[in-house]
C-alpha positions in Angstrom: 146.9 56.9 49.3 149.7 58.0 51.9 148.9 61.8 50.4 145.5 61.7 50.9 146.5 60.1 54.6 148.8 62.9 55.2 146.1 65.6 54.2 143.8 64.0 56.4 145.9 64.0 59.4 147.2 67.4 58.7 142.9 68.8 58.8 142.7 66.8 61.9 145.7 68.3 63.5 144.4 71.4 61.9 141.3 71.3 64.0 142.2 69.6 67.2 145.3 73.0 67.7 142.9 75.4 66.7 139.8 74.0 69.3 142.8 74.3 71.7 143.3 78.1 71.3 140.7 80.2 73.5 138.3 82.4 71.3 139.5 85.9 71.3 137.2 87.9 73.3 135.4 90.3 71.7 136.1 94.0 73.9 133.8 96.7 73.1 132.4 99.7 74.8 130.3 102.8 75.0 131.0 105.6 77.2 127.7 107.4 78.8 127.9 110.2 81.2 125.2 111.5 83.8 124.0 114.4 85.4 125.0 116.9 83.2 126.4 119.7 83.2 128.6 118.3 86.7 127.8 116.6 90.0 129.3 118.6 93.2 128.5 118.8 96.7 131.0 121.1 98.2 132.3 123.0 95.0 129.5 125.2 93.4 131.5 127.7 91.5 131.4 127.9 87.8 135.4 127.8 87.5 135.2 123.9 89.3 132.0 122.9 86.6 134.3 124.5 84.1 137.2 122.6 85.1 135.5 119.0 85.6 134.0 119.7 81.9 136.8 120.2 80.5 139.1 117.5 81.8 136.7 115.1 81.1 136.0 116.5 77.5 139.8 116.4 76.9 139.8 112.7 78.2 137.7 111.4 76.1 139.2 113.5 72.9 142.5 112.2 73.8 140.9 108.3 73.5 138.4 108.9 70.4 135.4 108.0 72.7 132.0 109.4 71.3 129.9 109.8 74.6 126.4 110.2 75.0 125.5 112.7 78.4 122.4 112.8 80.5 121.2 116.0 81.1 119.0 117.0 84.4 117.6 120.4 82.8 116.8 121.6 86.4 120.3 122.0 87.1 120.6 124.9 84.7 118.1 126.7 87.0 118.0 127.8 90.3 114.1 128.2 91.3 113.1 130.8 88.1 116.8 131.4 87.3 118.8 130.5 84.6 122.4 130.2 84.2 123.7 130.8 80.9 127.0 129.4 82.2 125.6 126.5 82.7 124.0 126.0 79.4 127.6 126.9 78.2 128.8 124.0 79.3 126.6 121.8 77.9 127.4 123.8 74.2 131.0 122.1 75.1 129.7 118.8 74.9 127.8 119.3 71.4 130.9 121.3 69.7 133.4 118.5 70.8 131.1 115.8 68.7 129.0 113.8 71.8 125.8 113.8 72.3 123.1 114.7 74.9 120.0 112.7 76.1 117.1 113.6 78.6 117.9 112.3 82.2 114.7 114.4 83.0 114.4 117.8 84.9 114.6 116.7 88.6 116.2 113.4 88.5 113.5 112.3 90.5 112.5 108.6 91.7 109.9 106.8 89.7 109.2 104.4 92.3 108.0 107.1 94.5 106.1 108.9 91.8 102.6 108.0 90.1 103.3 107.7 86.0 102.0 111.2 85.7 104.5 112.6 88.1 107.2 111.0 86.4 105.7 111.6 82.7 105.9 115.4 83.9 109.4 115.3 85.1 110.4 114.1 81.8 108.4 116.4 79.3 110.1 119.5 81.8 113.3 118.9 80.5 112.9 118.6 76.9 112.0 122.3 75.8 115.9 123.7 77.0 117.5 120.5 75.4 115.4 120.6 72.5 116.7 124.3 71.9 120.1 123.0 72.4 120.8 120.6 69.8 119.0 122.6 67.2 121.4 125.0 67.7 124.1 121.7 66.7 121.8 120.3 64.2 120.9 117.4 66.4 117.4 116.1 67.7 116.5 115.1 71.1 115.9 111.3 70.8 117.9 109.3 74.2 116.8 108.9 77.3 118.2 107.6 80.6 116.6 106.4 83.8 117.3 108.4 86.6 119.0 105.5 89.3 118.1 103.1 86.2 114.5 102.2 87.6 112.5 101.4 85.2 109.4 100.6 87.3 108.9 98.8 90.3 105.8 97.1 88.8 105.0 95.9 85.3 102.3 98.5 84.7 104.7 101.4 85.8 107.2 100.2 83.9 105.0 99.3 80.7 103.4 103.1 80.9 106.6 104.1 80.7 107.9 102.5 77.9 104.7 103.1 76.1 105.2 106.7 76.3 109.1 107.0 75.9 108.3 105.0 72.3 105.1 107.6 72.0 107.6 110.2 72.0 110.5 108.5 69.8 112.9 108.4 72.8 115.7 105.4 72.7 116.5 104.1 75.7 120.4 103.5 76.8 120.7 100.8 78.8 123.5 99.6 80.9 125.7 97.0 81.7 128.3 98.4 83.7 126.9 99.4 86.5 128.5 101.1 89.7 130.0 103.0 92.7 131.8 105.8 91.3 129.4 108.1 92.8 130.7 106.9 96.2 133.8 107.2 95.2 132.9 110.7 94.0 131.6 112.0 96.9 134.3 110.9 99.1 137.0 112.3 96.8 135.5 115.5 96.8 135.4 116.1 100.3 139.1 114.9 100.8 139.5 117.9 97.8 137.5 120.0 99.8 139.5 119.3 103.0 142.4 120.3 101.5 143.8 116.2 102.1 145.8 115.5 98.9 147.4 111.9 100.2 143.8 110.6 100.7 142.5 111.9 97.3 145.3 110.3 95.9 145.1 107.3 98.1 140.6 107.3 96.8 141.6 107.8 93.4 144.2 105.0 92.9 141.6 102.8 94.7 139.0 103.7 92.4 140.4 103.2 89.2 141.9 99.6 90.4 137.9 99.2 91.0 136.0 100.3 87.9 138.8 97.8 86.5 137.8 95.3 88.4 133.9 96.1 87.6 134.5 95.8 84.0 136.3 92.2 84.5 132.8 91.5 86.5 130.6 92.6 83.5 132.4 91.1 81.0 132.4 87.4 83.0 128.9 88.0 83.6 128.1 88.9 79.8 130.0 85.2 78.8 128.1 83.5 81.6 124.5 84.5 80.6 125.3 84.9 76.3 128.4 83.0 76.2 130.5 85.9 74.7 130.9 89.3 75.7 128.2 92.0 74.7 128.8 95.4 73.3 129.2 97.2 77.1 127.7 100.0 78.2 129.3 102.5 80.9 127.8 104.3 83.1 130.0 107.1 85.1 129.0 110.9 86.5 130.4 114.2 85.6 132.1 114.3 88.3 135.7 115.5 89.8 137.3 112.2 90.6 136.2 111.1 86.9 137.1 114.5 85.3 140.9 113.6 87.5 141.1 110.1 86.6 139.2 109.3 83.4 142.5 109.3 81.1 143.5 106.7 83.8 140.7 104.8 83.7 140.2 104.8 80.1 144.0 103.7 79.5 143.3 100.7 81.8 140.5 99.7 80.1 142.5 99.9 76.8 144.9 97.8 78.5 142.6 95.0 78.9 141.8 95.1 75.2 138.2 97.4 75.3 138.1 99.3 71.6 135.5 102.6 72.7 132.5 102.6 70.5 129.6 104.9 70.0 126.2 104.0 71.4 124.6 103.3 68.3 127.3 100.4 67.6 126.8 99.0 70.9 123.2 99.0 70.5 122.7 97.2 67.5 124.5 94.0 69.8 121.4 91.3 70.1 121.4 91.1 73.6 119.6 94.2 74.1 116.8 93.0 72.5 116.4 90.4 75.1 113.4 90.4 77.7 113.7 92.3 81.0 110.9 91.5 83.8 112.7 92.8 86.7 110.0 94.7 88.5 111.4 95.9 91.4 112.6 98.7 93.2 116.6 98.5 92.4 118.0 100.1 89.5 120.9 97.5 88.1 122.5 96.7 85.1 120.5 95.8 82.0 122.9 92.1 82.3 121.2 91.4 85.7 117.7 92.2 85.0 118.0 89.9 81.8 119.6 87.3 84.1 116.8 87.6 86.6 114.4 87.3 83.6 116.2 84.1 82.6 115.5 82.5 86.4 119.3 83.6 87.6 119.4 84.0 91.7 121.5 84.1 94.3 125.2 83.0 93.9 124.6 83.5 89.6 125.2 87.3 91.0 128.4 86.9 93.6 131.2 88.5 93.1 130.5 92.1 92.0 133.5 94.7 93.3 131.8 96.3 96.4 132.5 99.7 97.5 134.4 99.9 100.9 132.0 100.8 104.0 135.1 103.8 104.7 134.8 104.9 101.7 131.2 105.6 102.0 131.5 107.1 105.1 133.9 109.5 104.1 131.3 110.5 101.2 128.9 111.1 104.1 
């Protein structure tokens, strides 16, 4: 009798300690890149696209990340020009392993476009990335949302969908949204300016940030699932990332993130879940499920913001 006690007490103590230690959180993410080839403003030359391609390439070798990168076709062209340079880089991308997807030719806004505008704008940029990923054995089958807007009414955003599924596209959603295109732009011109102690001074601040954007996501994700979804980045190939990625990525090793490929992050649940939000922003796939679940207001608080100087600077 006092062994079968003992054993009794010992599963009861056994479960009470182990209730009392937290769940380890599950840390995974998928890299995704747009605007391929690069994003500049004030550097045009092919040595600077060279340069931000192959930083960031090296990056992401140096961490094991399989990225997926949205390519705006048009920016291989200049009017009826083509620059095989350009297309060059691009090749980098598909000999280094990642892959490409169709951001469409113009990157242009959906919610100031009929659906046959838009339906245009992404059959324009297929033939060149087609042609691409032959050449690597690879078919065309992602697609990303320019500024993520899906539709800014259900029947936009059903047409669509409709036709991206007509044409066998997969969608890439994300849930990490954010600002490192301000931060881009305002780095650049400090580069540009020849300022090296505020491009250091941006940089440092935007790494602490996308850290403090992932934290965001990932207590978002708990809030609205109750554990942490396979993540999805989205970032720009741009110079402040192709100068600060192995940063950046290191940190978000640091907090425990294990980089995965897009189609392990996809096969996560949660991105089957509904998504009504029919309206002109373009957010992270987390908040338009959230808003489809009845979240407002406060439910959102607390996202990183970008600092107003550093958007000015970017200006």
């Amino acid at each position: 009798m006092k062994k079968q006690l003992s054993a009794l007490l010992f599963v009861l103590l056994f479960f009470i300690v182990s209730s009392a230690i937290p769940q380890q959180i599950k840390r995974e993410i998928c890299v995704t890149i747009d605007d391929l080839p690069v994003v500049t403003k004030y550097f045009k030359d092919i040595d600077t696209y060279n340069y931000i391609t192959d930083n960031i390439l090296a990056a992401l070798k140096k961490h094991g990340i399989k990225a997926i990168g949205a390519v705006n076709a048009g920016k291989l062209y200049n009017g009826r020009t083509f620059y095989p340079e350009r297309y060059d880089l691009l090749k980098k991308w598909l000999a280094d392993g990642h892959d490409l997807s169709n951001h469409t030719f113009g990157h242009k806004n959906y919610n100031e476009l009929t659906f046959a505008e838009f339906k245009s704008d992404i059959t324009d940029g297929e033939p060149i990335l087609n042609n691409i990923l032959k050449e690597y054995g690879k078919e065309l089958k992602y697609f990303r949302h320019p500024f993520l807007f899906r539709g800014n009414t259900k029947e936009k955003a059903d047409s669509l969908q409709a036709y991206l599924d007509s044409r066998g596209y997969v969608v890439t959603p994300v849930t990490v949204d954010n600002g490192d295109y301000l931060y881009a732009a305002a780095y650049e011109k400090a580069k540009f300016d020849k300022n090296d102690s505020l491009s250091k001074v941006i940089a440092d601040e935007y790494v602490d940030y996308m850290g403090r954007v992932l934290d965001y996501y990932e207590n978002q994700s708990i809030k609205l699932f109750g554990y942490n979804v396979s993540q999805i980045l989205l970032v720009h190939a741009n110079l402040i990332n192709a100068d600060n990625f192995e940063r950046m990525f290191s940190l978000f090793e640091s907090k425990g993130y294990k980089f995965i490929t897009f189609d392990e992050a996809i096969k996560d649940s949660c991105y089957q879940s509904k998504d009504e939000f029919y309206k002109k922003a373009g957010i992270s796939w987390l908040h338009r499920w959230a808003y489809t679940q009845g979240h407002r207001g406060d439910y959102f608080k607390g996202e990183p913001e970008v600092p107003d100087y550093i958007e000015n600077l970017g200006k």
